[in-house]
C-alpha positions in Angstrom: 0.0 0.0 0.0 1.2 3.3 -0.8 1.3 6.3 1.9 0.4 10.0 1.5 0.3 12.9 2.9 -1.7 16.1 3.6 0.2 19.6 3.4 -1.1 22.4 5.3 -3.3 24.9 3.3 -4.7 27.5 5.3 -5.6 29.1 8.0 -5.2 26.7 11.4 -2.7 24.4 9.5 0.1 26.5 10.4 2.8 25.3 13.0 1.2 27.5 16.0 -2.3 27.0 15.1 -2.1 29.7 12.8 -1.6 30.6 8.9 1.1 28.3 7.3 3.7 30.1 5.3 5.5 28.7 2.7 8.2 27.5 4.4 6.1 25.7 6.7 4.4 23.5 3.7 7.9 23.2 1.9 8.7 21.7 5.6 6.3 19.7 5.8 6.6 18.3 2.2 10.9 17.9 2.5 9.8 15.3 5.9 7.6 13.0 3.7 10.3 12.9 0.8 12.8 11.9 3.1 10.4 9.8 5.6 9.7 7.6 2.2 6.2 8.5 1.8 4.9 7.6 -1.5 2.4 11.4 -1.8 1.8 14.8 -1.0 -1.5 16.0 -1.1 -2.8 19.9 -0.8 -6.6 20.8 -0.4 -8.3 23.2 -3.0 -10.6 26.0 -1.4 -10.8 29.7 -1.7 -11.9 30.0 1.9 -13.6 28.0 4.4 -16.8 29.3 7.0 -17.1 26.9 9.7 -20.8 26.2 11.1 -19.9 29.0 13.7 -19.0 31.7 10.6 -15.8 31.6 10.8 -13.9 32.2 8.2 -10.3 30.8 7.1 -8.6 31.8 4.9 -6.1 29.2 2.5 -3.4 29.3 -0.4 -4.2 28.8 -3.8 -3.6 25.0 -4.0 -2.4 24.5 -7.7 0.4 27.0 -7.2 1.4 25.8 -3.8 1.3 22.2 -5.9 3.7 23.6 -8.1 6.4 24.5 -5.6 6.4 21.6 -4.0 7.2 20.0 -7.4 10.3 22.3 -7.7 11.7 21.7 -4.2 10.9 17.2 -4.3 12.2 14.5 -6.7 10.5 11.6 -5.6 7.1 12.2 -4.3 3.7 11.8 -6.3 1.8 15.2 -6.2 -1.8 15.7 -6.0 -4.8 18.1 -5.0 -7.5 16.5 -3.1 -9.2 17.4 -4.6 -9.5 20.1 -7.6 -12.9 21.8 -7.5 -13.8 21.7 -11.0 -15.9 25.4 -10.9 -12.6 27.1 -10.0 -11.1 26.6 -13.4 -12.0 26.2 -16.9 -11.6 22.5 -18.3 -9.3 23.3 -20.7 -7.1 25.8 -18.9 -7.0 23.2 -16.2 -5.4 20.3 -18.2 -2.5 22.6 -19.7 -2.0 23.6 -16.6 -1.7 19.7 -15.6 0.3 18.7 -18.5 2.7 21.9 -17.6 3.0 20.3 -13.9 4.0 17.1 -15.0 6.6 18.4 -16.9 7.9 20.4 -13.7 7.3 17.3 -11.8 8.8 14.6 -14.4 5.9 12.4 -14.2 4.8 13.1 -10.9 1.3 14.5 -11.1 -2.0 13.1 -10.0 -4.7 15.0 -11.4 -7.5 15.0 -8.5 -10.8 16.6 -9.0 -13.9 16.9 -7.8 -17.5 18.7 -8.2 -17.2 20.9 -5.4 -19.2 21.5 -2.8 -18.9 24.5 0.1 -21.4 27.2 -1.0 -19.4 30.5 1.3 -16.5 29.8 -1.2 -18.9 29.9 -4.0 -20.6 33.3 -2.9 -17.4 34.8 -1.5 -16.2 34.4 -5.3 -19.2 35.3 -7.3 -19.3 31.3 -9.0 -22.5 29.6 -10.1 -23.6 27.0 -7.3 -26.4 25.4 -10.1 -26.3 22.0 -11.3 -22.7 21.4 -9.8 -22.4 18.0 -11.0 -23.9 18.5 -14.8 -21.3 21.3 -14.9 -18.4 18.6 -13.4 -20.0 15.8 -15.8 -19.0 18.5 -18.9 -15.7 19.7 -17.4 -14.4 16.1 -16.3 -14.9 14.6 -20.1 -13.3 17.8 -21.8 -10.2 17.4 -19.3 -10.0 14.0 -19.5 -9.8 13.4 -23.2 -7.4 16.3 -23.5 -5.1 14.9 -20.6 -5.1 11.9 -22.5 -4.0 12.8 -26.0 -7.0 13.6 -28.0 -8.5 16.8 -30.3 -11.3 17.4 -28.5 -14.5 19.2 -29.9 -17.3 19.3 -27.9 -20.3 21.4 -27.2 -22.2 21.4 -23.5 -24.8 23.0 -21.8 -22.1 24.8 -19.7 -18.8 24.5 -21.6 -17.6 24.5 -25.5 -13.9 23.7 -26.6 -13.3 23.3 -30.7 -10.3 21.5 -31.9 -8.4 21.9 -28.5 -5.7 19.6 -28.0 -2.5 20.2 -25.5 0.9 21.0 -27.1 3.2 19.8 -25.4 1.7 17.0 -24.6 1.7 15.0 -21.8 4.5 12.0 -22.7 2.3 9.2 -20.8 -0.9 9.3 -19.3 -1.7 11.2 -16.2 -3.9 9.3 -13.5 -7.5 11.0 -12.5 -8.5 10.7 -9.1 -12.5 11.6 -8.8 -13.5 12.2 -5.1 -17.6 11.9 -4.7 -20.2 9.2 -3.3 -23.6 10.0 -5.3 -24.6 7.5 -8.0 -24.2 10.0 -10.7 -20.4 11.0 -10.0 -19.7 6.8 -9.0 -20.9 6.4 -12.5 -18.6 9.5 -13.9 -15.2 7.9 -11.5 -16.1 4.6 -13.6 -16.2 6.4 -16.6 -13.3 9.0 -16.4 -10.9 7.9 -13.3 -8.2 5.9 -12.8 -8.3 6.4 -8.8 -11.0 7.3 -6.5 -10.7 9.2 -2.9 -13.7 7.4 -0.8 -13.4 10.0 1.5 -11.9 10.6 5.2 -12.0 8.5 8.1 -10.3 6.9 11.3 -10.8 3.6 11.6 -12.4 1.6 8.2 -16.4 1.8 9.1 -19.4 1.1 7.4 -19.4 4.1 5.3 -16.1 3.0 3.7 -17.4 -0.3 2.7 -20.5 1.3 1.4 -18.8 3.1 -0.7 -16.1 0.9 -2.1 -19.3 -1.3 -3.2 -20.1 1.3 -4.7 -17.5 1.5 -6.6 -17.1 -1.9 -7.3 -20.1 -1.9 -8.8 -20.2 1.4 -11.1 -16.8 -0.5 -12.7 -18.6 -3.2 -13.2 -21.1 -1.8 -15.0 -18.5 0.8 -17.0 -16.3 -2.4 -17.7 -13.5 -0.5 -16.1 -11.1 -0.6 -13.3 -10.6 1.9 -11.2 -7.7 2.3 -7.8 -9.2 3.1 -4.7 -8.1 5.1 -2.0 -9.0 6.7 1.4 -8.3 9.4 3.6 -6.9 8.7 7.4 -6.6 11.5 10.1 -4.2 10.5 12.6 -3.2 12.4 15.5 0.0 13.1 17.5 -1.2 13.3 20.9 2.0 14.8 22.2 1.7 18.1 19.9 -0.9 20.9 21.0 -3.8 20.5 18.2 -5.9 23.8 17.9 -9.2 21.5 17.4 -8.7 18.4 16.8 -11.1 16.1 14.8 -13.3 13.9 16.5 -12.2 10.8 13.8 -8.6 11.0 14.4 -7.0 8.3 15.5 -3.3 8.3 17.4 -0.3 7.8 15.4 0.6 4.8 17.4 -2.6 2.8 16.2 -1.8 4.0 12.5 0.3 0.6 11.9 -3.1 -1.7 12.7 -5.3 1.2 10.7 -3.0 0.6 7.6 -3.5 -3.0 7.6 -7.5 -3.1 7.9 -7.6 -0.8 4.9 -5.4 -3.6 2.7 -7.5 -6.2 4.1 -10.3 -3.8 2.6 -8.4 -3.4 -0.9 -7.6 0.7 -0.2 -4.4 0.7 -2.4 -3.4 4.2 -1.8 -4.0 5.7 1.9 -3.9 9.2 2.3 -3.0 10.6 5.6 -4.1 13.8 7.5 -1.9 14.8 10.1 -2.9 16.9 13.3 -1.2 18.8 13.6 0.8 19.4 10.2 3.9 19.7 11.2 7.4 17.3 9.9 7.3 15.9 13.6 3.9 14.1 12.9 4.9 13.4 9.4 8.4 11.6 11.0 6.0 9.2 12.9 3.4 8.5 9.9 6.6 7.7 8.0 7.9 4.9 10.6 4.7 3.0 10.1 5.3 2.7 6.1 7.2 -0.5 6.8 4.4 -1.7 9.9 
């Protein structure tokens, strides 16, 4: 099983609870190179309001993406996930193809529908029909990510003869995060991965969704990777607010091995807090 993880975005992630500069992500990033994790991972929002209106603010995730490219060798790179509304299909895959090059093959392309309204309204973006908008936007990036001219005309977008030069010189993996029928059926369709969401300890939920998937491939004929997200905690670091699903570093060994048992083939870890210590201890359990 591989091993990822989670760089700190925004507001909260940051060593003292606060905003994390860049430093503190290329930090963060340098400790799961050399730990031997297999993946860095960065979140994609404009802002996030919390239940009690708080706001927090975050880095633009494609461009912190990017430097992290520059500054690693080894690591695979991914956002978890791309929210499709933010950028237009075809702008989005040169922008993949350009990262791959930066990264020499190192780029997982994750994306999703999207889904947290304040950002939406902050930022003056159309919260109608999310997913027949993603459904339009995932087939034009796809076929353009993987080699084709692409014409094609949609409720919501148009592209006409668009093709990506340079080129991408192999094929970059699609990771589709969702759980609705509809966007199962579009991650049988379009992905090569699929993010089944976050989690402590595997539950019900999990299995319910990687039946799920099982069965949208089926049906598509295809075959799909899945993966899951883990929160894991360092108990010995001060954590602002910590979540109420993470589990401690020291049960992270026994946490990777019921997600094998389960067929999770990539596991992408959240650490609390985000700092290199935590991502020191999520690397000693890569060998469990």
């Amino acid at each position: 099983m591989k091993l990822g993880a989670m760089l700190p975005p925004g507001a909260g992630d940051g060593p003292d609870g606060g905003m994390p500069t860049w430093n503190d992500v290329r930090a963060v990033a340098e400790a799961a190179e050399q730990g031997g994790l297999d993946s860095v991972w960065i979140a994609d929002h404009f802002l996030y309001r919390d239940p009690q209106d708080q706001i927090y603010g975050m880095h633009e995730s494609w461009t912190l993406l990017t430097a992290v490219a520059a500054v690693t060798s080894r690591v695979e790179l991914g956002n978890m996930v791309l929210c499709a509304s933010f950028r237009d299909p075809g702008l989005t895959a040169k922008m993949a193809a350009t990262l791959d090059e930066v990264s020499a093959g190192r780029l997982i392309l994750g994306v999703g529908a999207g889904w947290h309204d304040p950002e939406y309204e902050a930022f003056g973006l159309p919260t109608d029909h999310r997913v027949s908008r993603f459904e339009e936007w995932l087939e034009i990036v796809a076929r353009l990510v993987r080699g084709e001219t692409v014409t094609y005309k949609g409720t919501y977008y148009e592209v006409r003869e668009a093709n990506l030069d340079p080129a991408p010189p192999h094929r970059i993996p699609i990771l589709v995060a969702g759980a609705r029928p509809r966007m199962m059926r579009l991650t049988a369709q379009w992905a090569d991965m699929y993010n089944t969401a976050w989690y402590g300890t595997p539950n019900e939920k999990l299995d319910e969704r990687l039946a799920a998937l099982n069965q949208a491939t089926k049906t598509a004929g295809t075959s799909v990777t899945p993966t899951a997200g883990i929160i894991v905690r360092d108990p010995n670091q001060e954590v602002p607010e910590p979540s109420k699903n993470a589990i401690p570093v020291k049960d992270l060994p026994a946490a990777i091995e019921a997600y094998e048992q389960r067929g999770v083939e990539h596991l992408i870890i959240s650490p609390e807090p985000m700092t290199p210590k935590t991502i020191e201890q999520i690397a000693q359990s890569k060998g469990h």
